[in-house]
PyMOL Python script that loads the backbone (N, CA, C, O; Angstrom):
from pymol import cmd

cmd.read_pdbstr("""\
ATOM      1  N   UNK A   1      80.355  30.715 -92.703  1.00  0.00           N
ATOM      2  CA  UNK A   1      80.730  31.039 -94.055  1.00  0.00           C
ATOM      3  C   UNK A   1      81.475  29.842 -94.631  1.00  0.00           C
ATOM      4  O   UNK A   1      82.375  29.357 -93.945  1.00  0.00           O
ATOM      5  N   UNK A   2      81.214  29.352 -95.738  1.00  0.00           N
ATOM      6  CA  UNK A   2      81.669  28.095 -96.657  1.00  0.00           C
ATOM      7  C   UNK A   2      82.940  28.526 -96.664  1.00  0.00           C
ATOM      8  O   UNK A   2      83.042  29.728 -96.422  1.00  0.00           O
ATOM      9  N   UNK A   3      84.181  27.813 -96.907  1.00  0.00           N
ATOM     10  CA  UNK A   3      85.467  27.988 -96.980  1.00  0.00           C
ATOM     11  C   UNK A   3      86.053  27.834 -98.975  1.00  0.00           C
ATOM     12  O   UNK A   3      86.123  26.727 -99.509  1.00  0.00           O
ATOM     13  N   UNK A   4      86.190  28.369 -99.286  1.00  0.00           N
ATOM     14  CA  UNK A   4      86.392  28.036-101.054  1.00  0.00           C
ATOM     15  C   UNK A   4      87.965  27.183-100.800  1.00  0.00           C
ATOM     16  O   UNK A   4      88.920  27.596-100.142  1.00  0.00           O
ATOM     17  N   UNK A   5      87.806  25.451-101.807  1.00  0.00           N
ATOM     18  CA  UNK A   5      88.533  24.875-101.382  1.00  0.00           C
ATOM     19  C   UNK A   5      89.184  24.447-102.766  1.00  0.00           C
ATOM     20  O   UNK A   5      90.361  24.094-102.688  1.00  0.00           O
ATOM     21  N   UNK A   6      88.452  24.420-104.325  1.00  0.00           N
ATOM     22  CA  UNK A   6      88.875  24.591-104.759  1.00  0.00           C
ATOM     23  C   UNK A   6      87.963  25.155-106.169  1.00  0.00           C
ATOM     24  O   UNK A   6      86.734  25.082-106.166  1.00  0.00           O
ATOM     25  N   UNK A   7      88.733  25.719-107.354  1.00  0.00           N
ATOM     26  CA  UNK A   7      87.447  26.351-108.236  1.00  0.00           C
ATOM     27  C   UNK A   7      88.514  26.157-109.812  1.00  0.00           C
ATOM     28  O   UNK A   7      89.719  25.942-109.941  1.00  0.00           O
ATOM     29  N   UNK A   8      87.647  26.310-110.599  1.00  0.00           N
ATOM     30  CA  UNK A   8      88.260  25.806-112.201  1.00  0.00           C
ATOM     31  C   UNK A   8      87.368  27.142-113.340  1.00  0.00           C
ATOM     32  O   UNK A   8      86.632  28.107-113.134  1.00  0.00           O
ATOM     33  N   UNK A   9      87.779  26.687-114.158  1.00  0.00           N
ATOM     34  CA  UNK A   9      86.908  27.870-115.094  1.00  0.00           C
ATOM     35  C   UNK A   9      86.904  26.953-116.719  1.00  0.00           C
ATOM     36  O   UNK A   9      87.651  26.263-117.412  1.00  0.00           O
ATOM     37  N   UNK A  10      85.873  27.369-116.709  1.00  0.00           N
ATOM     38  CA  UNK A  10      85.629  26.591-118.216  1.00  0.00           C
ATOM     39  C   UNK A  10      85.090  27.637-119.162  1.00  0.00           C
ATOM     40  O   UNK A  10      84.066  28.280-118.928  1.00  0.00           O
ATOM     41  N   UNK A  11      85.916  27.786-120.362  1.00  0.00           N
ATOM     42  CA  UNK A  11      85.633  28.359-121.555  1.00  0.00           C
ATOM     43  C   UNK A  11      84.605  27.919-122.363  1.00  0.00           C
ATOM     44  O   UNK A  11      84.828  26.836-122.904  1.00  0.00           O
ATOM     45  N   UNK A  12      83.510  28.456-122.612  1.00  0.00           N
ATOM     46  CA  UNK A  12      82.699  28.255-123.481  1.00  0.00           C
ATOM     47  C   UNK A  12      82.796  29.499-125.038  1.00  0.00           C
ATOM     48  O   UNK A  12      83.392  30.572-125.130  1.00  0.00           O
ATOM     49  N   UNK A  13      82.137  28.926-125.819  1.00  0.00           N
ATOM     50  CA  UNK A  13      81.649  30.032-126.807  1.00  0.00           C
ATOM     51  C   UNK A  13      81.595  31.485-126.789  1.00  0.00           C
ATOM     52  O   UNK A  13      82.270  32.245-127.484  1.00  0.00           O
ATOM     53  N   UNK A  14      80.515  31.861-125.716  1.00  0.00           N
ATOM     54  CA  UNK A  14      80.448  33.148-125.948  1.00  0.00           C
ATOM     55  C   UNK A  14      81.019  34.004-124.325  1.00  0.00           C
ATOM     56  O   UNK A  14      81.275  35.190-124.118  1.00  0.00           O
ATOM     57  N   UNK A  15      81.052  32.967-123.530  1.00  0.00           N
ATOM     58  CA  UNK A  15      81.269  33.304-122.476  1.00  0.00           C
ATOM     59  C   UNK A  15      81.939  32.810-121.302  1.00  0.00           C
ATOM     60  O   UNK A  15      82.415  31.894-121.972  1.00  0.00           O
ATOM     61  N   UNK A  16      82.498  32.547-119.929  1.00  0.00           N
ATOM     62  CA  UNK A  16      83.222  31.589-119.165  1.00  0.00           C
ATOM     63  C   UNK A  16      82.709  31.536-117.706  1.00  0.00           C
ATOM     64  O   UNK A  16      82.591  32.578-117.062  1.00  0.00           O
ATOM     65  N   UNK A  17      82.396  30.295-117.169  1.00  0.00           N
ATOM     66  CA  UNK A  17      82.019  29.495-116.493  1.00  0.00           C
ATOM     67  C   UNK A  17      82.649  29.019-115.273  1.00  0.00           C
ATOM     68  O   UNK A  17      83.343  28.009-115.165  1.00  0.00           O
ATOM     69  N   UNK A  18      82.300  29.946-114.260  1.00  0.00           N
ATOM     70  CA  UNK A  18      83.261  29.451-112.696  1.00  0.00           C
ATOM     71  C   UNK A  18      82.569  28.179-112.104  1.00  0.00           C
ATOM     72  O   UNK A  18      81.366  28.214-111.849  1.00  0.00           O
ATOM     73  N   UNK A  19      83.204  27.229-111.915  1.00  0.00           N
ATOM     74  CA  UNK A  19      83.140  26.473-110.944  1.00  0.00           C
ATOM     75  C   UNK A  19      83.618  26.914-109.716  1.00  0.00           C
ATOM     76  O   UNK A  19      84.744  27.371-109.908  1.00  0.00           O
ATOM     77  N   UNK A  20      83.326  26.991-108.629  1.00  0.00           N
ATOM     78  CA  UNK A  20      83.940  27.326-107.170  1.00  0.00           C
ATOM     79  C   UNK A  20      82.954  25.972-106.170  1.00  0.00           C
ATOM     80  O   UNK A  20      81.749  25.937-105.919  1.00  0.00           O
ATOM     81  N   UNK A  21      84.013  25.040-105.813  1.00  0.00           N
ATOM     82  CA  UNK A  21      83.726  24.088-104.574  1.00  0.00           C
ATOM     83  C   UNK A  21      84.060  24.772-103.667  1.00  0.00           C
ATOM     84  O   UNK A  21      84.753  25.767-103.879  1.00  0.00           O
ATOM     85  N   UNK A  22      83.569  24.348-102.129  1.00  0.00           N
ATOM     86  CA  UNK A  22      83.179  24.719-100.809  1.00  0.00           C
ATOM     87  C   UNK A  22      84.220  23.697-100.294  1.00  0.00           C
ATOM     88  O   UNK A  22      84.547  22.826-101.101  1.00  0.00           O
ATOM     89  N   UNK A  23      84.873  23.674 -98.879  1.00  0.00           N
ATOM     90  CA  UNK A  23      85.571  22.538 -98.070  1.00  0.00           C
ATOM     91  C   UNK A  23      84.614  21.495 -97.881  1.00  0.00           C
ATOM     92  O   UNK A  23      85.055  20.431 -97.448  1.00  0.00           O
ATOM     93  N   UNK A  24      83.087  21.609 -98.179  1.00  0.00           N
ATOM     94  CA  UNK A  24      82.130  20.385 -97.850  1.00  0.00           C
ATOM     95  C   UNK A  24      81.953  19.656 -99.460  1.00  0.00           C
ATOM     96  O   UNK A  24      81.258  18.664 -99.680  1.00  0.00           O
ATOM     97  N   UNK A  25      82.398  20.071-100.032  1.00  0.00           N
ATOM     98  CA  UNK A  25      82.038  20.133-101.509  1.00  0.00           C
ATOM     99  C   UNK A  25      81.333  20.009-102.279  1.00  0.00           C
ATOM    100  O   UNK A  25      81.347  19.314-103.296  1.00  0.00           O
ATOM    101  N   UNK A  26      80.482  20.817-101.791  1.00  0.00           N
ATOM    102  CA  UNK A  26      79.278  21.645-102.826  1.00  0.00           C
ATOM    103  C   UNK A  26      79.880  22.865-103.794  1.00  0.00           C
ATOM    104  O   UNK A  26      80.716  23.747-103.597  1.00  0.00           O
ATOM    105  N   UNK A  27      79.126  22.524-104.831  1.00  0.00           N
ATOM    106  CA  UNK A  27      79.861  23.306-106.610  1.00  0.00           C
ATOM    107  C   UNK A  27      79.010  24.414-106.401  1.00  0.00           C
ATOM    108  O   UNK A  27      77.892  24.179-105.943  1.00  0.00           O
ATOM    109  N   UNK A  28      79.364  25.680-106.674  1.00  0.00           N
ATOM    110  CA  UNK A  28      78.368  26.722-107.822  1.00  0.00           C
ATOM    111  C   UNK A  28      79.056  27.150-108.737  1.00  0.00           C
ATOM    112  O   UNK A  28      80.204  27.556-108.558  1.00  0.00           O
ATOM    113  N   UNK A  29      78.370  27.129-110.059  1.00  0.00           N
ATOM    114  CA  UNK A  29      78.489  27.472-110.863  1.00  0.00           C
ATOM    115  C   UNK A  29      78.419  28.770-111.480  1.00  0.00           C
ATOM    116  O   UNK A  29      77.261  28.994-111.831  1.00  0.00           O
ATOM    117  N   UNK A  30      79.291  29.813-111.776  1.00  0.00           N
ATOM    118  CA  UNK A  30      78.761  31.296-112.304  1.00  0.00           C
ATOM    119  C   UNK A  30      78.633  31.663-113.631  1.00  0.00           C
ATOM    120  O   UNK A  30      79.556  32.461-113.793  1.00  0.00           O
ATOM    121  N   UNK A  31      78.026  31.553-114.696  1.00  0.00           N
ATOM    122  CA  UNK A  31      78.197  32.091-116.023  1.00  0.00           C
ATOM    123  C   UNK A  31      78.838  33.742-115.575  1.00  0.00           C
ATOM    124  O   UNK A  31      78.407  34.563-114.765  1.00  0.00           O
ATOM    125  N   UNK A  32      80.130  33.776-116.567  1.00  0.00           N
ATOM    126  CA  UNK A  32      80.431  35.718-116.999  1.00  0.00           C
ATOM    127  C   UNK A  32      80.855  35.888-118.132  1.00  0.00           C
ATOM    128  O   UNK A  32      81.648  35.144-118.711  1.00  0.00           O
ATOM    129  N   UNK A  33      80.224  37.177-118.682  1.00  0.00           N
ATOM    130  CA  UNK A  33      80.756  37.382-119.933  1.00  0.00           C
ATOM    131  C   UNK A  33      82.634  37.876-120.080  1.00  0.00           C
ATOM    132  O   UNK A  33      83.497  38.095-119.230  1.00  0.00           O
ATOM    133  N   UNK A  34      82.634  37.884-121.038  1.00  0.00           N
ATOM    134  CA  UNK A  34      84.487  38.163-121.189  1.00  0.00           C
ATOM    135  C   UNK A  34      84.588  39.388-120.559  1.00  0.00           C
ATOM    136  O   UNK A  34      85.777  39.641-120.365  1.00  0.00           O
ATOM    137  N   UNK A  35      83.564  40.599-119.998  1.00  0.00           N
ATOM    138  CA  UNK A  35      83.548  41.985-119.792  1.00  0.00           C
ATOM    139  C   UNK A  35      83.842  41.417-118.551  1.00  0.00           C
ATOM    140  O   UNK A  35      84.935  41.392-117.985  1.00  0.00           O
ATOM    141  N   UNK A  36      82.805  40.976-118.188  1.00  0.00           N
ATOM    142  CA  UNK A  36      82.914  40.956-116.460  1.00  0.00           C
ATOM    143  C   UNK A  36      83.807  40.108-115.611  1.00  0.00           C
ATOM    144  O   UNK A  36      84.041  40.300-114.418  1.00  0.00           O
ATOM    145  N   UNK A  37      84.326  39.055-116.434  1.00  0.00           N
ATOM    146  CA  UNK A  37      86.034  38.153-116.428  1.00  0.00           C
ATOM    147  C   UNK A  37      86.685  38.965-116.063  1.00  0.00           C
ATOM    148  O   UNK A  37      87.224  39.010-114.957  1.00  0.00           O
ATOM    149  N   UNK A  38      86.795  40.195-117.406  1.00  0.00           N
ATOM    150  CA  UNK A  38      88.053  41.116-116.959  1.00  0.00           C
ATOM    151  C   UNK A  38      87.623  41.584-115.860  1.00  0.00           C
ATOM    152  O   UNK A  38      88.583  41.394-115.114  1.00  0.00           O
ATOM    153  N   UNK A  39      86.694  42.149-115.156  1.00  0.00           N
ATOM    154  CA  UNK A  39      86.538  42.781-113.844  1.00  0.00           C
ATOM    155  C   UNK A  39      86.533  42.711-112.958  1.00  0.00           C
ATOM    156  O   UNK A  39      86.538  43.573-112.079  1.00  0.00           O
ATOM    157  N   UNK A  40      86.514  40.825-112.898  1.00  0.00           N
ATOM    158  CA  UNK A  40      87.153  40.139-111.986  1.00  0.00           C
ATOM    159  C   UNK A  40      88.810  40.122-112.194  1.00  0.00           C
ATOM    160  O   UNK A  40      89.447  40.767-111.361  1.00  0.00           O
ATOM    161  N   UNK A  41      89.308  39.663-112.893  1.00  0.00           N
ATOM    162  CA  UNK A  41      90.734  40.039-112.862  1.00  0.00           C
ATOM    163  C   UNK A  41      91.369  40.911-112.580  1.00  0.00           C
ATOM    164  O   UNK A  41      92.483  40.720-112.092  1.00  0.00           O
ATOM    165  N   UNK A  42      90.814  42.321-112.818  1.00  0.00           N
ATOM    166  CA  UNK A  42      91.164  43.774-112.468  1.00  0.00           C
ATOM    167  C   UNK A  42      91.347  43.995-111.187  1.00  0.00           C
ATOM    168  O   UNK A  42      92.296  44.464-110.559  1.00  0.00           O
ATOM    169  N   UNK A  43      89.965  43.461-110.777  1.00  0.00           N
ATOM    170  CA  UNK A  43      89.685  43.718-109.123  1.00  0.00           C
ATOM    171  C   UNK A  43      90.482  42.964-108.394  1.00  0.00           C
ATOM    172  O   UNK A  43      90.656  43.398-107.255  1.00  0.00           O
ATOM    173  N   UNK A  44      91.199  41.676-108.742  1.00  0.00           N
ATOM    174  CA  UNK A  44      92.113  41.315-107.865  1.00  0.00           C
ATOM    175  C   UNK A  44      93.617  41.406-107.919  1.00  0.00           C
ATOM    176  O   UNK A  44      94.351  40.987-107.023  1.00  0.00           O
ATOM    177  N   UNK A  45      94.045  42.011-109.087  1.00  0.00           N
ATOM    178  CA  UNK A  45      95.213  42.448-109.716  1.00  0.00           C
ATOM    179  C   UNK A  45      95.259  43.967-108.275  1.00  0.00           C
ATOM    180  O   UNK A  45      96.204  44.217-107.527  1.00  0.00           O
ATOM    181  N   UNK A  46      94.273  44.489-108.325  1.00  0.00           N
ATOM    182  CA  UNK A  46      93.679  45.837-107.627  1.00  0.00           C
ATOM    183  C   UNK A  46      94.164  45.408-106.053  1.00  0.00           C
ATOM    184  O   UNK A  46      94.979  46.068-105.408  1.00  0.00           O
ATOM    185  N   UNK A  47      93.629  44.410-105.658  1.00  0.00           N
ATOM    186  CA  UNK A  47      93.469  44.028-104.473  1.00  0.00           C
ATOM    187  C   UNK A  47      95.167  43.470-103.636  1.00  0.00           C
ATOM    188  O   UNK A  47      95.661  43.858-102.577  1.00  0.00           O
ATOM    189  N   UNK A  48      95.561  42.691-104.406  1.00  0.00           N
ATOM    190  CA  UNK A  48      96.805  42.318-104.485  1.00  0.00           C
ATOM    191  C   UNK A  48      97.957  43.763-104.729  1.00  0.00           C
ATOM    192  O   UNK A  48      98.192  44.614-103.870  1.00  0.00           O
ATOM    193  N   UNK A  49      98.203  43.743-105.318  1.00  0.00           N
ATOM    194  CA  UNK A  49      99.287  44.916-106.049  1.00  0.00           C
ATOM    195  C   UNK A  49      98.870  46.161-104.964  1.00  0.00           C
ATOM    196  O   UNK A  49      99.376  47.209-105.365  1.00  0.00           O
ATOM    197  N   UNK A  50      98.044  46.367-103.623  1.00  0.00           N
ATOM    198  CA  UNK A  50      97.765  47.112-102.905  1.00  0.00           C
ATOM    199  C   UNK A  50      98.349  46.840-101.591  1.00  0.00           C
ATOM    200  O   UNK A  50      98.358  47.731-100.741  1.00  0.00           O
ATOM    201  N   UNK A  51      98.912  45.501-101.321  1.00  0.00           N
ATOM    202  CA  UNK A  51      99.519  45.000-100.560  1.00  0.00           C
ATOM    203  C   UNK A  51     100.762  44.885-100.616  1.00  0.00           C
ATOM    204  O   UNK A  51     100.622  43.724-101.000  1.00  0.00           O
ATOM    205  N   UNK A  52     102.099  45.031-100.585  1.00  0.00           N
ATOM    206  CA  UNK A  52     103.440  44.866-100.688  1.00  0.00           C
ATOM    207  C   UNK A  52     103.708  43.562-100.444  1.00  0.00           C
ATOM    208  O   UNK A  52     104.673  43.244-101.139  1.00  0.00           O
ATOM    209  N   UNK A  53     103.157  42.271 -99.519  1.00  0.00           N
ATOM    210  CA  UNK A  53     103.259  41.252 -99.624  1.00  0.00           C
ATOM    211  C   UNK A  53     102.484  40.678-100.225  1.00  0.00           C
ATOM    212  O   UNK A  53     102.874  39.515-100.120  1.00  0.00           O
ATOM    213  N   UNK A  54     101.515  40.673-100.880  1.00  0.00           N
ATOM    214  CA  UNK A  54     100.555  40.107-101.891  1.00  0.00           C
ATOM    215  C   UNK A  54      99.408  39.447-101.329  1.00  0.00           C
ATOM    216  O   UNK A  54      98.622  38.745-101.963  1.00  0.00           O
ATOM    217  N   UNK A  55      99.356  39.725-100.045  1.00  0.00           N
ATOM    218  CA  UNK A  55      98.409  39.045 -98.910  1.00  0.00           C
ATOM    219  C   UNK A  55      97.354  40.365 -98.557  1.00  0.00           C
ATOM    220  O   UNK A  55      97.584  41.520 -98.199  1.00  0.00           O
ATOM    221  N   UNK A  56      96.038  39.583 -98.848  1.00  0.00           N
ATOM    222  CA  UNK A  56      94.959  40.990 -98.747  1.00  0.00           C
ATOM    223  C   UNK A  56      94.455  41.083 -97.179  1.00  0.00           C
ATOM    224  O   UNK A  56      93.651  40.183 -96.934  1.00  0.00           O
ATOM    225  N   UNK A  57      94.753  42.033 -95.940  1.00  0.00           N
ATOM    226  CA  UNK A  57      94.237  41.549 -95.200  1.00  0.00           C
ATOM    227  C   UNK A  57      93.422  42.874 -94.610  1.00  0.00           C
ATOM    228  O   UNK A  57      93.655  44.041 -94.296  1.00  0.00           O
ATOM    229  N   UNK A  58      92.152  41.793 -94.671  1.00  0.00           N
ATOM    230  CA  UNK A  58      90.595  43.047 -94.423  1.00  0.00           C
ATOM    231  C   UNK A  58      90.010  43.226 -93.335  1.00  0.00           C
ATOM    232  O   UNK A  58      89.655  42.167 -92.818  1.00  0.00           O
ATOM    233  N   UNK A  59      89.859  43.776 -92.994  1.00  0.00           N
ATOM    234  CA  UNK A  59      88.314  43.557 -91.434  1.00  0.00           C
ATOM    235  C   UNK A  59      87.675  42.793 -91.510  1.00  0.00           C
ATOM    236  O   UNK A  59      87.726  42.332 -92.650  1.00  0.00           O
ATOM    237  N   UNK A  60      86.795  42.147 -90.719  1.00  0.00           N
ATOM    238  CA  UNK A  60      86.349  41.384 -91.022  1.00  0.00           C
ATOM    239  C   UNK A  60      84.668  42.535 -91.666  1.00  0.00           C
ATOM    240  O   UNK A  60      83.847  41.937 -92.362  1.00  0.00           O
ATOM    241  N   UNK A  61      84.450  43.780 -91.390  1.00  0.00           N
ATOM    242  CA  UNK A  61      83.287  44.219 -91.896  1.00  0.00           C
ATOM    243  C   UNK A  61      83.568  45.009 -92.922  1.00  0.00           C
ATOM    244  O   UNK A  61      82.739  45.741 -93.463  1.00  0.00           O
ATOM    245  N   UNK A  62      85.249  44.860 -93.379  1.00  0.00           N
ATOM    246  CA  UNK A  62      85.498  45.380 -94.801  1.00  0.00           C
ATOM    247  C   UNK A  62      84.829  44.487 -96.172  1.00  0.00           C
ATOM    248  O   UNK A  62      85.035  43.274 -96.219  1.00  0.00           O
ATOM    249  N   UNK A  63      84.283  44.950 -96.914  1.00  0.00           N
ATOM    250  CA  UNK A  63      84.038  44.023 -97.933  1.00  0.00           C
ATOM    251  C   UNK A  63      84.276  44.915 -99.314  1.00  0.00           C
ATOM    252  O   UNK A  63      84.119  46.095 -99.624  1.00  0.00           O
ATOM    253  N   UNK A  64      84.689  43.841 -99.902  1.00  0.00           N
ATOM    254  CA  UNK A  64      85.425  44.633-101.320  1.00  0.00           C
ATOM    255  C   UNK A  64      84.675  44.288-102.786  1.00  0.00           C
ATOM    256  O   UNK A  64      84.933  43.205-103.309  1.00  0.00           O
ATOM    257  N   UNK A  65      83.952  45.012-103.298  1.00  0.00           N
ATOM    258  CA  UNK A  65      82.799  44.920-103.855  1.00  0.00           C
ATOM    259  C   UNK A  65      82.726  45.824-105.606  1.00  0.00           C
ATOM    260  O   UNK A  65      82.623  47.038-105.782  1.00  0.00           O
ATOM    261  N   UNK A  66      82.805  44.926-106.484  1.00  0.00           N
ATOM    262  CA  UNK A  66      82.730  46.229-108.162  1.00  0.00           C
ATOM    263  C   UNK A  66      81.997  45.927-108.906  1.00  0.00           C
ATOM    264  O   UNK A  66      82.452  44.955-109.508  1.00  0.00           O
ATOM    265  N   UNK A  67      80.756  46.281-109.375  1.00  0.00           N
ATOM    266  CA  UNK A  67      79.797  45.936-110.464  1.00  0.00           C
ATOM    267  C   UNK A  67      80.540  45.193-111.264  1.00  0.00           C
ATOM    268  O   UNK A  67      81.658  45.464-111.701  1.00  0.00           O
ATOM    269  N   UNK A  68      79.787  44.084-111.480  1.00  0.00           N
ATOM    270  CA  UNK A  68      80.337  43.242-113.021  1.00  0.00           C
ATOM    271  C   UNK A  68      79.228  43.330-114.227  1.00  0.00           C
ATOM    272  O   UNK A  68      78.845  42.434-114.979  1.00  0.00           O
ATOM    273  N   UNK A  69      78.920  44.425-114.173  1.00  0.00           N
ATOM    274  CA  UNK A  69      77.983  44.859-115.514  1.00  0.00           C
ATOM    275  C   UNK A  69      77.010  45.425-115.554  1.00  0.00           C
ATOM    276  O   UNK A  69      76.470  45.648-116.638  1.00  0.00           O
TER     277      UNK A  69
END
""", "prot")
cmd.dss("prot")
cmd.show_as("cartoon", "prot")
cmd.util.cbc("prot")
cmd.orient("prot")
């Protein structure tokens, strides 16, 4: 599994634009609309704020998963 090493977000017009690099540093790019931004934000506001130390820690065959549209 690629390690995420570092990632940026770029605002466009109608919509916003993840960059996410790998520790080898290879880019992908995600177009999301402002809906599904927030649902990413939600979901980790969700994820966090569920932990008392702010550290999410999963199984490794837990996976944490929410439609983005």
């Amino acid at each position: 599994m690629r390690q995420l090493a570092k990632f940026s977000i770029t605002v466009r017009e109608e919509d916003f634009v993840f960059h996410l690099m790998d520790d080898a540093g290879q880019t992908t790019d995600f177009a999301a609309s402002p809906d599904q931004f927030d649902a990413v934000i939600d979901t980790l506001d969700e994820l966090l704020s569920e932990n008392e130390e702010g550290v999410v820690e999963l199984e490794d065959e837990d996976i944490y998963q929410k439609p983005l549209g």
